[in-house]
C-alpha positions as CSV (number, residue, x, y, z in Angstrom):
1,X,13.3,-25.7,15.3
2,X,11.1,-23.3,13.6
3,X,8.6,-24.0,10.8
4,X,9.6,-23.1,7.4
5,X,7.7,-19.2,6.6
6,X,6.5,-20.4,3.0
7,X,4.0,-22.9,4.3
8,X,0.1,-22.4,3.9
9,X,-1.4,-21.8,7.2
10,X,-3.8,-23.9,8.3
11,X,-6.7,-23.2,11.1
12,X,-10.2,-23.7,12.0
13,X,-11.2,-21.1,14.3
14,X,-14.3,-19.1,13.3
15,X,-13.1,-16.4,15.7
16,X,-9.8,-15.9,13.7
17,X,-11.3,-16.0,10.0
18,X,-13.5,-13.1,11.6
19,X,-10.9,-11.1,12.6
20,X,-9.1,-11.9,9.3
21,X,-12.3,-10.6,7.3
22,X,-12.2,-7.4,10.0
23,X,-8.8,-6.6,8.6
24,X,-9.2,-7.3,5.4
25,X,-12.0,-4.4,5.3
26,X,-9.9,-1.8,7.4
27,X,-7.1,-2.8,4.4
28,X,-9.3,-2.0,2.1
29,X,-10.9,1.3,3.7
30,X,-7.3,2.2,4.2
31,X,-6.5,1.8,0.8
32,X,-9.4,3.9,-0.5
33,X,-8.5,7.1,1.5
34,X,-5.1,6.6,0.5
35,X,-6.2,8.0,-2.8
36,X,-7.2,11.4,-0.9
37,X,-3.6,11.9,0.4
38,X,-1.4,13.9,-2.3
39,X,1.5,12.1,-1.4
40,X,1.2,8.9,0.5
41,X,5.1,8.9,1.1
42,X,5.2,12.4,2.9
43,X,2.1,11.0,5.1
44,X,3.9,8.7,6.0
45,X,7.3,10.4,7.0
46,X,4.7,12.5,9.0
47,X,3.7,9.3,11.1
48,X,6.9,8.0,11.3
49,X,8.6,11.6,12.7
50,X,5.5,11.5,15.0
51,X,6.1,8.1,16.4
52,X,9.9,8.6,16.6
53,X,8.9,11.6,18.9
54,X,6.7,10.2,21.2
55,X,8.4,7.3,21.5
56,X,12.3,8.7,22.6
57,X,11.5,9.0,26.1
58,X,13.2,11.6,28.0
59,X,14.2,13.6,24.8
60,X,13.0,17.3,24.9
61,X,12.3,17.0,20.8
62,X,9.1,18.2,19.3
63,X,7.6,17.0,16.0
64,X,7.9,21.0,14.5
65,X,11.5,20.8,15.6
66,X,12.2,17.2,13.9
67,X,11.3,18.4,10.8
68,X,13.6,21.2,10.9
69,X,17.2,20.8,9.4
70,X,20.4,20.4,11.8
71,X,21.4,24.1,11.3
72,X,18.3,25.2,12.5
73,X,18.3,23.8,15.8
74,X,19.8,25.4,19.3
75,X,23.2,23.6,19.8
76,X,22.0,22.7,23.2
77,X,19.0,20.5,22.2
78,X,21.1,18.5,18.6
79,X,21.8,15.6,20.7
80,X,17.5,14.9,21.4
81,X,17.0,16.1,18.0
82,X,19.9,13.6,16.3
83,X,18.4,10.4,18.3
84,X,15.2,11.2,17.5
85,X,16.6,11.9,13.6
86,X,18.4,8.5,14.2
87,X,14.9,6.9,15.3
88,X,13.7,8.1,12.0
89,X,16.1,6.8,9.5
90,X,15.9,3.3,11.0
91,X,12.0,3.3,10.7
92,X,12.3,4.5,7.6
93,X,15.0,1.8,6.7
94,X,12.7,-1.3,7.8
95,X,10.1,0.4,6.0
């Protein structure tokens, strides 16, 4: 049976209070340069369109032509474009 998620973790490795000090830094760095990016939602949709394209294996969709609309791409290559459109809208939904 699984533990319940709303419990306080507990541990006593030095190695993983390092690693959770490592993060908490990049967090923060992260965080900082955030404030540099005009809008941190359209950076985002631009990572997210990237990863959907790289990671649909065997679709012949580029990131230019993922941005594009529907009517703007050749009726031969919508179906690559759609799944990777579809790829999109469910990262963006667990997001």
């Amino acid at each position: 049976m699984p533990t319940k998620i709303n419990t306080e973790w507990q541990w006593s490795s030095a190695e993983i209070n390092e690693l959770i000090e490592k993060a908490a830094l990049k967090l923060g760095e992260l965080n900082a340069l955030s404030r540099f990016v005009p809008s941190v939602d359209a950076f985002i949709h631009m990572h997210v369109t990237q990863e959907a394209v790289l990671s649909s294996e065997g679709i012949q969709t580029n990131i230019s032509e993922a941005l594009l609309p529907e009517n703007e791409i050749q009726p031969k290559r919508r179906g690559d474009w759609k799944e990777v459109r579809n790829y999109i809208r469910a990262l963006e939904y667990s997001i």
